[in-house]
Backbone as CSV, one residue per row, in Angstrom:
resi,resn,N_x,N_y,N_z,CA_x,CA_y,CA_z,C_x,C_y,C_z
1,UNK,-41.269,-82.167,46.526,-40.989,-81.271,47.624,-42.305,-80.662,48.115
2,UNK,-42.475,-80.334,49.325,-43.298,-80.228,49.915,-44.610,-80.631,49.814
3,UNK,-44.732,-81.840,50.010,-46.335,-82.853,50.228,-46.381,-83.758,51.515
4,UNK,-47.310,-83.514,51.021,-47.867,-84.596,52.756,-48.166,-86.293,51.984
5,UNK,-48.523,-86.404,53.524,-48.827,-88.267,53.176,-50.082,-88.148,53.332
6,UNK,-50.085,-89.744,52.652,-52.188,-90.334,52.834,-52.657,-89.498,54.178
7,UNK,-52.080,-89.538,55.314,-52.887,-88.671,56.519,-52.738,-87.494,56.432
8,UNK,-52.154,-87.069,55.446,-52.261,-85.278,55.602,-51.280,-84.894,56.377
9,UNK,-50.233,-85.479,56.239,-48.991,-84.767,56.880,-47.820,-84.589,56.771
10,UNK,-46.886,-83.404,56.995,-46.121,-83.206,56.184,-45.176,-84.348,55.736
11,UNK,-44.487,-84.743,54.720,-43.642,-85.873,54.389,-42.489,-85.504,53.132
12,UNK,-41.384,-85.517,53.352,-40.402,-85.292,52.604,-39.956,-83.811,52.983
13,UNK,-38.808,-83.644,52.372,-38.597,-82.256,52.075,-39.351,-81.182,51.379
14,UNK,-38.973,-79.691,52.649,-39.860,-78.433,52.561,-38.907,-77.521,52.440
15,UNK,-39.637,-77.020,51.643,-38.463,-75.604,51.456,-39.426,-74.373,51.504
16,UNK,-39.063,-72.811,52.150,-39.892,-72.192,51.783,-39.081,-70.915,51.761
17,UNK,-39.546,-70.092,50.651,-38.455,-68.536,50.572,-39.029,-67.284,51.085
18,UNK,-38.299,-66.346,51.258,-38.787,-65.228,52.184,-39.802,-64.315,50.259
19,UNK,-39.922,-63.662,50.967,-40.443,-62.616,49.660,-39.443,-61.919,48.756
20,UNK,-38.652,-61.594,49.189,-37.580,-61.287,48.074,-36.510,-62.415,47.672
21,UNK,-37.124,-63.681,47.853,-36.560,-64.765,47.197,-35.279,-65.681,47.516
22,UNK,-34.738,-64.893,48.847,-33.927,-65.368,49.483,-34.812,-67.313,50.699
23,UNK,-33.639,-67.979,50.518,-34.578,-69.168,51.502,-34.406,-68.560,52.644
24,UNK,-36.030,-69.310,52.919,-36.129,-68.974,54.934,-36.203,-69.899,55.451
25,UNK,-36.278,-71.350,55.069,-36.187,-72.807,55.807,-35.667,-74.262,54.708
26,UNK,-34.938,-75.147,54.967,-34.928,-76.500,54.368,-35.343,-77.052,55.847
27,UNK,-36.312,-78.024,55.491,-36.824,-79.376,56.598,-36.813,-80.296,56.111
28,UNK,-36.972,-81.385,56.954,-37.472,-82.940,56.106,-38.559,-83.329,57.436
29,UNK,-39.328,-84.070,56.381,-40.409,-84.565,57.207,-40.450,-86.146,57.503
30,UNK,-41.342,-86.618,58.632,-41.411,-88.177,58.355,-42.914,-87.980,59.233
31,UNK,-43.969,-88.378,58.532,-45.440,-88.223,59.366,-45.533,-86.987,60.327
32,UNK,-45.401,-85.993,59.559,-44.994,-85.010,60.578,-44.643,-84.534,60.976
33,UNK,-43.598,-85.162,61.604,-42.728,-84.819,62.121,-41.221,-84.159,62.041
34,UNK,-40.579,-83.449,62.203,-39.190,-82.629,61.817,-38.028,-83.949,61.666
35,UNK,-37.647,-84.626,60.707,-36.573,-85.776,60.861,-35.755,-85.511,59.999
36,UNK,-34.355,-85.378,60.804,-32.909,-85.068,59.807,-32.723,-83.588,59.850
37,UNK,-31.903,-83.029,59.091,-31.241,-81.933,59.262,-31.895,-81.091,58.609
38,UNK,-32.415,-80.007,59.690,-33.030,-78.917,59.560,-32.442,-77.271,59.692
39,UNK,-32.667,-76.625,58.748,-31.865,-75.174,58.520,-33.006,-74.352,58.388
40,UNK,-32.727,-73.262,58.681,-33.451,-72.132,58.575,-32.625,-70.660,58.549
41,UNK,-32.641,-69.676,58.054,-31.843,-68.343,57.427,-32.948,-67.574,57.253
42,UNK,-32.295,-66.305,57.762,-32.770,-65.134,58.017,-33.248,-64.205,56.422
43,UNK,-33.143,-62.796,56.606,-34.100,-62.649,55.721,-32.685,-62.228,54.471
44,UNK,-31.514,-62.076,55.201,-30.177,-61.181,54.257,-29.755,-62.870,53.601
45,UNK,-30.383,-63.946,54.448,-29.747,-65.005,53.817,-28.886,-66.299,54.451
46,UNK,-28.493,-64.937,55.867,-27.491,-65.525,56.893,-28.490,-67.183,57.524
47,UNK,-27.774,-67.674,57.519,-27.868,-68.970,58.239,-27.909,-68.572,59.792
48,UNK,-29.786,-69.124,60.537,-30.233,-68.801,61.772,-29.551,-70.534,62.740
49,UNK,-29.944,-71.048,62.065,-29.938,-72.659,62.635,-30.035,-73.486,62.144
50,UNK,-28.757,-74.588,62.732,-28.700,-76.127,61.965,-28.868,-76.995,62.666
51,UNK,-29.744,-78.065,63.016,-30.654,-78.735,63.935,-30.535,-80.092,63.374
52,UNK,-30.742,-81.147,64.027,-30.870,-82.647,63.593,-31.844,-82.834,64.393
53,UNK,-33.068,-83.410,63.798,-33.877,-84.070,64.515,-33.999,-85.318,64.402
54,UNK,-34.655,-86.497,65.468,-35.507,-87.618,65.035,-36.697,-87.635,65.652
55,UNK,-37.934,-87.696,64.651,-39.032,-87.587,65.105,-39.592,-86.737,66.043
56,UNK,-39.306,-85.761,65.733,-39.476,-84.457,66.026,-38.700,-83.822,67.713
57,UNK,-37.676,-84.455,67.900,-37.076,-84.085,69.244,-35.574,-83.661,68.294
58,UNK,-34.843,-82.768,69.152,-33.541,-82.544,68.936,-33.155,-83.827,68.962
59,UNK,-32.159,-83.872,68.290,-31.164,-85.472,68.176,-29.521,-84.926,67.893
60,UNK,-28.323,-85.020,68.533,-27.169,-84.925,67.955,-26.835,-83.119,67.873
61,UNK,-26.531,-82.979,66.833,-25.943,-81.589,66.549,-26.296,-80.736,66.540
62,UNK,-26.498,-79.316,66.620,-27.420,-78.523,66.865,-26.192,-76.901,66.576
63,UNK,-26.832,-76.042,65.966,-26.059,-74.470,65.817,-26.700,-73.997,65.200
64,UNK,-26.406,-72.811,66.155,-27.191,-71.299,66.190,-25.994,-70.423,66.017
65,UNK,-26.791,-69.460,64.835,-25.660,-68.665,64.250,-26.248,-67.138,64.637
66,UNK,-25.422,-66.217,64.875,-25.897,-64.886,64.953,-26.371,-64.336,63.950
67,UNK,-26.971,-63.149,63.951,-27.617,-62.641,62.098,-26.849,-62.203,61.264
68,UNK,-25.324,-62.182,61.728,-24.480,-61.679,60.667,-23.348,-63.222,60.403
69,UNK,-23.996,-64.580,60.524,-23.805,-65.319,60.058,-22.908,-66.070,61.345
70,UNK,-21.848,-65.729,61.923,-21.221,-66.734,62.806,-21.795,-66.980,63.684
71,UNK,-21.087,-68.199,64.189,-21.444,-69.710,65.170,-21.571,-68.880,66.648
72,UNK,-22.468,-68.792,67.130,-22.897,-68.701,68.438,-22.985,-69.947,69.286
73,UNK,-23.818,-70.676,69.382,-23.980,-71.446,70.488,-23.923,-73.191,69.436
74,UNK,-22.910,-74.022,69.667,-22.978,-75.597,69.484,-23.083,-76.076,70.692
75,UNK,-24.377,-77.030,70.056,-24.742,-78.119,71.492,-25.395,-79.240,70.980
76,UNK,-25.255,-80.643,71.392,-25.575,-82.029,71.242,-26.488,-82.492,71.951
77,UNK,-27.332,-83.222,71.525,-28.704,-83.361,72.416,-29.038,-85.419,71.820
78,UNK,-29.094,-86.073,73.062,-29.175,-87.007,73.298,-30.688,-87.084,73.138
């Protein structure tokens, strides 16, 4: 979890936690780039956003949650 490739860039899964130990992101990488399903949560824990990428563009599914955790905005991206 979290290393880069021979070019120095990010590759595989990243995780990183806020300071009081709660997570503030899961990513996956591919040369770089943001690929596959990406989350990120606020600092209480709540889930900010669930994203699909390929190669670093939105791809497919996409939600944004308010800070007290429910679904605000779903949208699909070609």
């Amino acid at each position: 979890m979290n290393e880069f490739n021979e070019q120095g860039l990010r590759e595989g899964p990243w995780e990183k936690c806020w300071g009081n130990g709660n997570l503030w992101y899961k990513r996956n990488y591919v040369n770089g780039k943001r690929h596959g399903i990406c989350e990120q949560y606020n600092l209480n824990g709540n889930l900010e956003y669930k994203v699909n990428y390929v190669n670093g563009n939105f791809h497919g599914l996409s939600e944004w949650y308010y800070s007290n955790g429910k679904l605000d905005i779903k949208e699909y991206h070609l």
